[in-house]
mmCIF file of the N, C-alpha and C atoms, coordinates in Angstrom:
data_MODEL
# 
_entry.id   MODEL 
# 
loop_
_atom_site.group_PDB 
_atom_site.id 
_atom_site.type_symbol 
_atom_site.label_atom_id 
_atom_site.label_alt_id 
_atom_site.label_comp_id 
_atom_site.label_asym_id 
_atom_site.label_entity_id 
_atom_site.label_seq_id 
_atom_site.pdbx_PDB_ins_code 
_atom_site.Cartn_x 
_atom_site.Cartn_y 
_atom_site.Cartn_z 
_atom_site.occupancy 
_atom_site.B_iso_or_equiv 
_atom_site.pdbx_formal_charge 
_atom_site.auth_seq_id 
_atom_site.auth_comp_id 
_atom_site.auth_asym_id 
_atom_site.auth_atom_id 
_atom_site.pdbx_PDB_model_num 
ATOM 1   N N  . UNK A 1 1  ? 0.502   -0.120 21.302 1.00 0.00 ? 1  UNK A N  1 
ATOM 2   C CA . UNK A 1 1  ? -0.926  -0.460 21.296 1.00 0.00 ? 1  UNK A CA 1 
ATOM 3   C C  . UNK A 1 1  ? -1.793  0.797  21.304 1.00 0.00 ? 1  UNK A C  1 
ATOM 4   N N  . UNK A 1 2  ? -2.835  0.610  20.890 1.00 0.00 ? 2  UNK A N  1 
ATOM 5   C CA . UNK A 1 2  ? -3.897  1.902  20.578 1.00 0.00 ? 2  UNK A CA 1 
ATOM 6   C C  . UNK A 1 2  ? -4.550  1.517  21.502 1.00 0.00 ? 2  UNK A C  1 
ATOM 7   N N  . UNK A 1 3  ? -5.858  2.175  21.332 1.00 0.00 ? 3  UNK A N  1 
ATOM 8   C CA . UNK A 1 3  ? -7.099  2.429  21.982 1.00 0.00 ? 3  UNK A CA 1 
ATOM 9   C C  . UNK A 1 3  ? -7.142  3.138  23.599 1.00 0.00 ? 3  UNK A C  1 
ATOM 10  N N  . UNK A 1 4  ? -8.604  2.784  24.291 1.00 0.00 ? 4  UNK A N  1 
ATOM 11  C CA . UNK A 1 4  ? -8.486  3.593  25.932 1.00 0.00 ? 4  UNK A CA 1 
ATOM 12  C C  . UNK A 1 4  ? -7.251  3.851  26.551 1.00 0.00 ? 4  UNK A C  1 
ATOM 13  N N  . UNK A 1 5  ? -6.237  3.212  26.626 1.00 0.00 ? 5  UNK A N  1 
ATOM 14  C CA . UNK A 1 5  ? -4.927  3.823  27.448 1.00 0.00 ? 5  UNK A CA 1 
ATOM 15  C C  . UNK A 1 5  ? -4.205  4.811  27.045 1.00 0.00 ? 5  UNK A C  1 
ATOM 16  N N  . UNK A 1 6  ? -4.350  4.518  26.080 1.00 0.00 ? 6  UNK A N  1 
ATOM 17  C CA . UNK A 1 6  ? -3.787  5.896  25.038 1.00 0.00 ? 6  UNK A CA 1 
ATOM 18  C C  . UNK A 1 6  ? -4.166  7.098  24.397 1.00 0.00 ? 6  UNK A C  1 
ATOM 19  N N  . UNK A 1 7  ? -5.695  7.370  24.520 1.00 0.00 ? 7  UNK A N  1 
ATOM 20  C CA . UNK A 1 7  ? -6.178  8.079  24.310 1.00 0.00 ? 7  UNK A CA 1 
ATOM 21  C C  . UNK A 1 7  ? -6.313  9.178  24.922 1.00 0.00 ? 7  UNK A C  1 
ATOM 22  N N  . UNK A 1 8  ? -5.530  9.628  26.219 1.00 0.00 ? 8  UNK A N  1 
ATOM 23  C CA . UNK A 1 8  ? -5.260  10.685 26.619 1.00 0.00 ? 8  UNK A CA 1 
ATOM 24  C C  . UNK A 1 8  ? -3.838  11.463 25.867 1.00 0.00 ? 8  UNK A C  1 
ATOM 25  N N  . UNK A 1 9  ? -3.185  10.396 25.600 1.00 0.00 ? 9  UNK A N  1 
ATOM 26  C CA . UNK A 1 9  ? -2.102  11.214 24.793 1.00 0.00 ? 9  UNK A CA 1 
ATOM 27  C C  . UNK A 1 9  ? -1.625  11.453 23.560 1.00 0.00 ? 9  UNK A C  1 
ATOM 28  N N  . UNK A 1 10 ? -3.167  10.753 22.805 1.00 0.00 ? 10 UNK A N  1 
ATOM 29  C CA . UNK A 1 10 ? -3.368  10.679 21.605 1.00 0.00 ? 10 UNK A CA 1 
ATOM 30  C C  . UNK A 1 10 ? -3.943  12.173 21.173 1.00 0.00 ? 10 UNK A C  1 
ATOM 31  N N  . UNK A 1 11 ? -4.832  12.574 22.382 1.00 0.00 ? 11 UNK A N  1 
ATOM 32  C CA . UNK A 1 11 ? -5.773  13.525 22.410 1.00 0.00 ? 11 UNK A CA 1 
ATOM 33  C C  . UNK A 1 11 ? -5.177  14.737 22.148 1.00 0.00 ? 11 UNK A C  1 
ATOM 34  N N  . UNK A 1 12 ? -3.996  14.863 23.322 1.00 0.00 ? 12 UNK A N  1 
ATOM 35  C CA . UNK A 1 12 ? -2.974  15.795 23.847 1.00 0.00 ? 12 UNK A CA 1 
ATOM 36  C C  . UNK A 1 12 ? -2.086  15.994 22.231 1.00 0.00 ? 12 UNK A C  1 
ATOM 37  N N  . UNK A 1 13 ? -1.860  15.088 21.601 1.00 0.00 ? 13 UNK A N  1 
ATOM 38  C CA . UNK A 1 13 ? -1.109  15.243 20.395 1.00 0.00 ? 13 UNK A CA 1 
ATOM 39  C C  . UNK A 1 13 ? -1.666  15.816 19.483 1.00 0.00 ? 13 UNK A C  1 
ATOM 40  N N  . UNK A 1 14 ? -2.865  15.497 18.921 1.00 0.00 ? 14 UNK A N  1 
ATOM 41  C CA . UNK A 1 14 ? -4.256  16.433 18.260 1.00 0.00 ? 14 UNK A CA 1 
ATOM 42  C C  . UNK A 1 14 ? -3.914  17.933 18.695 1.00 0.00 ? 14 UNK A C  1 
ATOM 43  N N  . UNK A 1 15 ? -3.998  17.565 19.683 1.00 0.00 ? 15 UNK A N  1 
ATOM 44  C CA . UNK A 1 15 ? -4.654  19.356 20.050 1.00 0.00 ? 15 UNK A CA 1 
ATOM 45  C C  . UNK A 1 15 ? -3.514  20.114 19.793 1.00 0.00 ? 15 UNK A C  1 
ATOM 46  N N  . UNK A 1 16 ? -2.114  19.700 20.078 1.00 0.00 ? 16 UNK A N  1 
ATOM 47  C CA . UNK A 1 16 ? -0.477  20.268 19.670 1.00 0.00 ? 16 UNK A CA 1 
ATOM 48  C C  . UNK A 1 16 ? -0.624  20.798 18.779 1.00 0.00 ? 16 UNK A C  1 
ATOM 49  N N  . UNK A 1 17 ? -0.919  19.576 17.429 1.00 0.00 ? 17 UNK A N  1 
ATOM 50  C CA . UNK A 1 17 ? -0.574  19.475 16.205 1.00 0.00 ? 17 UNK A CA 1 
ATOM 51  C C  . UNK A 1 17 ? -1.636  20.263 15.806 1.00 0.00 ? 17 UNK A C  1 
ATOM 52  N N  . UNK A 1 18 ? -3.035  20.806 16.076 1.00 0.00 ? 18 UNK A N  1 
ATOM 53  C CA . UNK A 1 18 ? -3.865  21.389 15.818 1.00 0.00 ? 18 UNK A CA 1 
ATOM 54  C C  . UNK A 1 18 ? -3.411  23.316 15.715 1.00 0.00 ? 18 UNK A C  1 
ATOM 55  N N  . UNK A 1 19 ? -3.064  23.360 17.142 1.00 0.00 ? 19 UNK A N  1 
ATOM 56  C CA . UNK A 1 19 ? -2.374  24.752 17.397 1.00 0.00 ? 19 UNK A CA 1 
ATOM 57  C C  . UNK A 1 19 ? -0.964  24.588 16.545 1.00 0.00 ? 19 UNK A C  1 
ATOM 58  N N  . UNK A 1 20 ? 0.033   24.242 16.478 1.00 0.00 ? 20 UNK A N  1 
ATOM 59  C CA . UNK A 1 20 ? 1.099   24.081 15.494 1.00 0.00 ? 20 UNK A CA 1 
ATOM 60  C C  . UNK A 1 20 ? 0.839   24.946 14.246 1.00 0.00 ? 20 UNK A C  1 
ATOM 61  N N  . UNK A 1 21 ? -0.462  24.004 13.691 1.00 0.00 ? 21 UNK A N  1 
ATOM 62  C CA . UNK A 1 21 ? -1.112  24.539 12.332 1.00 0.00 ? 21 UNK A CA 1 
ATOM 63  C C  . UNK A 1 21 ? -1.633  25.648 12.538 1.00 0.00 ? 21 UNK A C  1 
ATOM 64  N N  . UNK A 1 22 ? -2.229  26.282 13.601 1.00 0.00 ? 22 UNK A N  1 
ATOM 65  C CA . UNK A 1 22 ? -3.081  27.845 13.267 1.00 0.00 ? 22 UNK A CA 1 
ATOM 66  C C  . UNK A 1 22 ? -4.334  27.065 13.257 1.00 0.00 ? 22 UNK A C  1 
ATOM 67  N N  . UNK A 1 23 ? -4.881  26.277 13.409 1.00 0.00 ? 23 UNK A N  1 
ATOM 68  C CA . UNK A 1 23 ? -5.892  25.649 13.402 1.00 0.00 ? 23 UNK A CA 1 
ATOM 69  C C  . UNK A 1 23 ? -6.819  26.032 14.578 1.00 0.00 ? 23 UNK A C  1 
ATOM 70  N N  . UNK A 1 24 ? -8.273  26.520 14.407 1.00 0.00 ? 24 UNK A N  1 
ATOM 71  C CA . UNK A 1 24 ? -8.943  27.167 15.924 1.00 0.00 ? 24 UNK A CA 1 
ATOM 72  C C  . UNK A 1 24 ? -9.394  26.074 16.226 1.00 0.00 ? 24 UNK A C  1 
ATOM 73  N N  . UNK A 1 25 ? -9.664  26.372 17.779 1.00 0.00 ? 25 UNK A N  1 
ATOM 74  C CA . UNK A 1 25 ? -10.612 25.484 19.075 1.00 0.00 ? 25 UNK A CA 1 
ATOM 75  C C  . UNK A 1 25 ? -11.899 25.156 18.110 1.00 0.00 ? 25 UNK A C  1 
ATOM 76  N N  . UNK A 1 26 ? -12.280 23.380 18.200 1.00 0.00 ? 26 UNK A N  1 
ATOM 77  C CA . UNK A 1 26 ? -13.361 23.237 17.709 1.00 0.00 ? 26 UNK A CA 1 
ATOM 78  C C  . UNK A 1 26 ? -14.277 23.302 18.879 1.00 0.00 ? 26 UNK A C  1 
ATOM 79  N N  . UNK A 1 27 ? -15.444 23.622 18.495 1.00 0.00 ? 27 UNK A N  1 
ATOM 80  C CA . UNK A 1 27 ? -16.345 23.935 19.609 1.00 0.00 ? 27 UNK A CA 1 
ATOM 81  C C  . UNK A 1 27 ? -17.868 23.163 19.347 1.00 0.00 ? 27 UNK A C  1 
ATOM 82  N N  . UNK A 1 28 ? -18.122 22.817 20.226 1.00 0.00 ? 28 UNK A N  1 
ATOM 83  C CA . UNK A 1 28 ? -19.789 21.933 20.309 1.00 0.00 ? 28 UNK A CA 1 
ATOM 84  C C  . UNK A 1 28 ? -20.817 22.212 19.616 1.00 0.00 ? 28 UNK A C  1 
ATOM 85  N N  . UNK A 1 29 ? -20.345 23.771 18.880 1.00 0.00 ? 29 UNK A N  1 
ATOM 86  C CA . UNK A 1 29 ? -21.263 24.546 18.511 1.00 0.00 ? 29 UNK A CA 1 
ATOM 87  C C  . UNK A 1 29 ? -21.576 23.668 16.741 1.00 0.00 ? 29 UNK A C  1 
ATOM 88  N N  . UNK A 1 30 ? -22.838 23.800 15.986 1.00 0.00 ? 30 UNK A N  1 
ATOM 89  C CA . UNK A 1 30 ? -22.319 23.355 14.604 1.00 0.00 ? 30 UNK A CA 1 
ATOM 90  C C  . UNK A 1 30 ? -21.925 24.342 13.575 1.00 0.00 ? 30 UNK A C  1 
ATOM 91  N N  . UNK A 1 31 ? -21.282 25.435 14.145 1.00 0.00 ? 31 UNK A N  1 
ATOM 92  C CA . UNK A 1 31 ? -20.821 26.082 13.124 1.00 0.00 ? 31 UNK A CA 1 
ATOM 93  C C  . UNK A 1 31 ? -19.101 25.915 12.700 1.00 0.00 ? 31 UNK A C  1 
ATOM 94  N N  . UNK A 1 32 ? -18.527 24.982 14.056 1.00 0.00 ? 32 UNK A N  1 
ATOM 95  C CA . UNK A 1 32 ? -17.491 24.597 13.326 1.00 0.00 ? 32 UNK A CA 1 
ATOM 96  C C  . UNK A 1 32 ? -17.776 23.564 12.365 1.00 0.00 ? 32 UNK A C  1 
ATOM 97  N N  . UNK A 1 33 ? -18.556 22.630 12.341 1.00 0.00 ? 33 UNK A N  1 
ATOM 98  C CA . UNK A 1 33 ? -19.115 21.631 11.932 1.00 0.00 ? 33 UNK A CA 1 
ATOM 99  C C  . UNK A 1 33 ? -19.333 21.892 10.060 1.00 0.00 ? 33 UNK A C  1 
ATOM 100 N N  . UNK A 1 34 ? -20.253 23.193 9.984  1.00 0.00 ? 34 UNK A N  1 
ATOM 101 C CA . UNK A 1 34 ? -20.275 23.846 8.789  1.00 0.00 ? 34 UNK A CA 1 
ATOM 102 C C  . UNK A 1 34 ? -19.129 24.139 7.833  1.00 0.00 ? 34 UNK A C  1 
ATOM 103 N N  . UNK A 1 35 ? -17.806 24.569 8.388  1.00 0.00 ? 35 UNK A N  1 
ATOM 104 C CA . UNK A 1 35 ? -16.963 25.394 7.959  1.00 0.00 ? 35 UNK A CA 1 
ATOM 105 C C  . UNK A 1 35 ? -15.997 23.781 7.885  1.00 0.00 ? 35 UNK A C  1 
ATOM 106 N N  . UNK A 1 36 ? -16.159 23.029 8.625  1.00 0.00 ? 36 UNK A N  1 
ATOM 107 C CA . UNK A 1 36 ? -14.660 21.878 8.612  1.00 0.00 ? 36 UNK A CA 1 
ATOM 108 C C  . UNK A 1 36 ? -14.678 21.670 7.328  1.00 0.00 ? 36 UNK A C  1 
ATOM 109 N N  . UNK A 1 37 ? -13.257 21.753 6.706  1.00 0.00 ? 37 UNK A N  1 
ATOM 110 C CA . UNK A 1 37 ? -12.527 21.041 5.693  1.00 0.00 ? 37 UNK A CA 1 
ATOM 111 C C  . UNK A 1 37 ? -12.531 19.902 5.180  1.00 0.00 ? 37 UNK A C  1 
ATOM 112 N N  . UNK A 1 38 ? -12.789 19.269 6.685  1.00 0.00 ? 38 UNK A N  1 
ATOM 113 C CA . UNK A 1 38 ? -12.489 17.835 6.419  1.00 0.00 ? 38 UNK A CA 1 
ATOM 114 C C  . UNK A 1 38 ? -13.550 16.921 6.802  1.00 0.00 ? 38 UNK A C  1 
ATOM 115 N N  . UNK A 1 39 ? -14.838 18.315 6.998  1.00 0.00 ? 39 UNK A N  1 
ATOM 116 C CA . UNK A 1 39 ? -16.294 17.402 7.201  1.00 0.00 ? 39 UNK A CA 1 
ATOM 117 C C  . UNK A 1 39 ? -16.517 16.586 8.508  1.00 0.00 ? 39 UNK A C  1 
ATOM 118 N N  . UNK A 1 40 ? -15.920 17.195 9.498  1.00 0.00 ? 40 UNK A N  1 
ATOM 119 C CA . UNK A 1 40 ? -16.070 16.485 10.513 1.00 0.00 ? 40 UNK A CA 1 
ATOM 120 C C  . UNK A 1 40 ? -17.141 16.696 11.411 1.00 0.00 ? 40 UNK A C  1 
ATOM 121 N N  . UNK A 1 41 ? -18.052 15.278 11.148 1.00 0.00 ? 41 UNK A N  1 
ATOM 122 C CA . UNK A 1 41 ? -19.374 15.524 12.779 1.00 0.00 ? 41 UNK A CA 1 
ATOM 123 C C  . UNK A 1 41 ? -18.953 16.245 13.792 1.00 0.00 ? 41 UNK A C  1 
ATOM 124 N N  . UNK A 1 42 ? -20.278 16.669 14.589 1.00 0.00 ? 42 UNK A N  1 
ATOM 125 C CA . UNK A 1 42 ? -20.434 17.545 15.211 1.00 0.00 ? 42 UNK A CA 1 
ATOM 126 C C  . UNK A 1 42 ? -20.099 16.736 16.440 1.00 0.00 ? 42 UNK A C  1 
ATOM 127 N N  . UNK A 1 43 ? -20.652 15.422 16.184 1.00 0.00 ? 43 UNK A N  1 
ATOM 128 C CA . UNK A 1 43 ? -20.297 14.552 17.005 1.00 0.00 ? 43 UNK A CA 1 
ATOM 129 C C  . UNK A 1 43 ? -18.549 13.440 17.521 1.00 0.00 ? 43 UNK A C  1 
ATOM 130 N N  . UNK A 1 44 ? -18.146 13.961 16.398 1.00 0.00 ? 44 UNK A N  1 
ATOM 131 C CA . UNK A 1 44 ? -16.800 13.953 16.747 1.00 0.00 ? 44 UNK A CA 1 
ATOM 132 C C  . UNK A 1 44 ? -15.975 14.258 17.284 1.00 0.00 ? 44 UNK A C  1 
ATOM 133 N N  . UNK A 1 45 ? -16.380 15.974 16.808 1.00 0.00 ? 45 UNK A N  1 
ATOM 134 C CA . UNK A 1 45 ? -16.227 17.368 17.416 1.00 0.00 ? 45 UNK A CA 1 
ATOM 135 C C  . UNK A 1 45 ? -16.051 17.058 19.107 1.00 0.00 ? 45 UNK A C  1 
ATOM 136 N N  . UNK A 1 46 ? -17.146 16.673 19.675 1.00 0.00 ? 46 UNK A N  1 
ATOM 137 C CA . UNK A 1 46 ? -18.066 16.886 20.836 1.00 0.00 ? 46 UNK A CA 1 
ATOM 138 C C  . UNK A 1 46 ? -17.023 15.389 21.417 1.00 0.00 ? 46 UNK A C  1 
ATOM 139 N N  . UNK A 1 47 ? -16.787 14.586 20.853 1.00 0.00 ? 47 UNK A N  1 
ATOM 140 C CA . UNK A 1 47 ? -15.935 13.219 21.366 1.00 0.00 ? 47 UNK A CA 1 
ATOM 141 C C  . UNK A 1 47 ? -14.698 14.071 21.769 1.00 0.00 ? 47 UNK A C  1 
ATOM 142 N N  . UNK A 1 48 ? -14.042 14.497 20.864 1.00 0.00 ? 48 UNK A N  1 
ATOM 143 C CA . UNK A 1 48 ? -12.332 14.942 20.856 1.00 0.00 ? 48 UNK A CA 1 
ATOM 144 C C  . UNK A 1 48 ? -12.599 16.039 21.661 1.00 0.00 ? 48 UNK A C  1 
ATOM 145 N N  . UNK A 1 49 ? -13.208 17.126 21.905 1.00 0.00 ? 49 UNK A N  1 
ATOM 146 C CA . UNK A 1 49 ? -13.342 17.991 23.369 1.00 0.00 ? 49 UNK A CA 1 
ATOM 147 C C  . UNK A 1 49 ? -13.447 17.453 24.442 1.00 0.00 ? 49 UNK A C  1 
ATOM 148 N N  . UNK A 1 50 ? -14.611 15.941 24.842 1.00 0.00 ? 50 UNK A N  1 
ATOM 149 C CA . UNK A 1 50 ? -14.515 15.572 26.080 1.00 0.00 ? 50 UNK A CA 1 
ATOM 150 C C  . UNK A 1 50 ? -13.301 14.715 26.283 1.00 0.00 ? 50 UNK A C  1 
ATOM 151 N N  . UNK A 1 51 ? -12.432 14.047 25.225 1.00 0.00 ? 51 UNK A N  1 
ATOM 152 C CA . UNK A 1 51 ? -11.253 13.607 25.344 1.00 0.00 ? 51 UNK A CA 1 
ATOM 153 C C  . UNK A 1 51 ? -10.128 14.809 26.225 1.00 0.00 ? 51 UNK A C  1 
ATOM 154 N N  . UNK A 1 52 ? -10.201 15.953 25.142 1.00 0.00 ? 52 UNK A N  1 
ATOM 155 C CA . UNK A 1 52 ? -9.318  16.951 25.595 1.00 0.00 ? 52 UNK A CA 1 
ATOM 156 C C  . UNK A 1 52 ? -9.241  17.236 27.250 1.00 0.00 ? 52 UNK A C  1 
ATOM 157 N N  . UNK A 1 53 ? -10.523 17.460 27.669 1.00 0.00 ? 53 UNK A N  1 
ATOM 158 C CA . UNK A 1 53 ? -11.083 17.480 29.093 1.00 0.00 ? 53 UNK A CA 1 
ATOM 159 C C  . UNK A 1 53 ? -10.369 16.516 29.866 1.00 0.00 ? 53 UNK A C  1 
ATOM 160 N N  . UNK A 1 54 ? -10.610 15.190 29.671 1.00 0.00 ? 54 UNK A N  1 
ATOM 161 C CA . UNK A 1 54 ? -9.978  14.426 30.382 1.00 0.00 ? 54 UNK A CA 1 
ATOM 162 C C  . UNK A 1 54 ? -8.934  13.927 30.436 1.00 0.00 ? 54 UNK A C  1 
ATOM 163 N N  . UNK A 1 55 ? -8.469  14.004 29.614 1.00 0.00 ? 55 UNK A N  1 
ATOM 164 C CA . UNK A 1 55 ? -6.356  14.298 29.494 1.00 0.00 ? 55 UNK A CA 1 
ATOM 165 C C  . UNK A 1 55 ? -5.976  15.488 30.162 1.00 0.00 ? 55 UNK A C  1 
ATOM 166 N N  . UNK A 1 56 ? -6.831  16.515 30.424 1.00 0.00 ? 56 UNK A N  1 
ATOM 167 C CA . UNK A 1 56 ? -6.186  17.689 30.914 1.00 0.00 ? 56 UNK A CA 1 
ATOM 168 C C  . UNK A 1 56 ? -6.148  17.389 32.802 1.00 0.00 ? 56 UNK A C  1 
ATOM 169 N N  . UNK A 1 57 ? -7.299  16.449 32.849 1.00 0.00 ? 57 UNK A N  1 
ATOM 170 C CA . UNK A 1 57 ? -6.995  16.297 34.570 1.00 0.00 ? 57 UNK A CA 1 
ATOM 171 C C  . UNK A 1 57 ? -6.698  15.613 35.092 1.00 0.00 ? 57 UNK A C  1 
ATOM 172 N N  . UNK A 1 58 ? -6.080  14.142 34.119 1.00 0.00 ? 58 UNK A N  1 
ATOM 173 C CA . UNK A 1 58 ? -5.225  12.864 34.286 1.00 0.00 ? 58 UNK A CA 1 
ATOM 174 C C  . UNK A 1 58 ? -4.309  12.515 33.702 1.00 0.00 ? 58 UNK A C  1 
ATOM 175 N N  . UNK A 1 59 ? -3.764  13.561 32.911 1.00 0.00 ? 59 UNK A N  1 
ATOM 176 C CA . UNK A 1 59 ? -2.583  13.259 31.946 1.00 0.00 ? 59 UNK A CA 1 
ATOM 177 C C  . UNK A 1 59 ? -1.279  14.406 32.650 1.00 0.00 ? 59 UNK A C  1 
ATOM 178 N N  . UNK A 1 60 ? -0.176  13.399 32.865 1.00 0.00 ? 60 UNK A N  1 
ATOM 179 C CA . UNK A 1 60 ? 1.226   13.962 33.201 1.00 0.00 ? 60 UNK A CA 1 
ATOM 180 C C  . UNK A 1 60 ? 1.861   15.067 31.832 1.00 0.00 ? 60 UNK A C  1 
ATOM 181 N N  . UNK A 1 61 ? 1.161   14.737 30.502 1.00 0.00 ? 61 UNK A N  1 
ATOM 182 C CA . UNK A 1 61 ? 1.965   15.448 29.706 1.00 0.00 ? 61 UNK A CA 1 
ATOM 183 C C  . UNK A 1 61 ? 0.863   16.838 29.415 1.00 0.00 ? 61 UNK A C  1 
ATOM 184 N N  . UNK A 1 62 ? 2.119   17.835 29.342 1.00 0.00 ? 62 UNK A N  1 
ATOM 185 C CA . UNK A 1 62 ? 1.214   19.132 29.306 1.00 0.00 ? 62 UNK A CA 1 
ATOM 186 C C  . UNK A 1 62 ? 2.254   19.885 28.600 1.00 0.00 ? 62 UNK A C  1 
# 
């Protein structure tokens, strides 16, 4: 099943698979926003960081 329960280790998998690739820290700022590949809101951006945040201080996997 998807959604809220899983989204801490959905998050945690992103961010792996992000560093894996060489891929940098997106940041709140909109200049990652400018440069994304794949056109991603700023506001997305700003979702998947406060995700990251909160998997990092309730999530067993690290």
């Amino acid at each position: 099943p998807q959604g809220r329960p899983e989204a801490a280790r959905r998050a945690i998998s992103m961010l792996r698979k992000m560093d894996e690739l060489g891929f940098g820290n997106c940041t709140n700022h909109t200049e990652c926003e400018a440069v994304c590949p794949k056109e991603i809101s700023i506001s997305n951006i700003a979702r998947f960081n406060r995700e990251i945040i909160k998997a990092s201080f309730g999530s067993r996997e690290k």
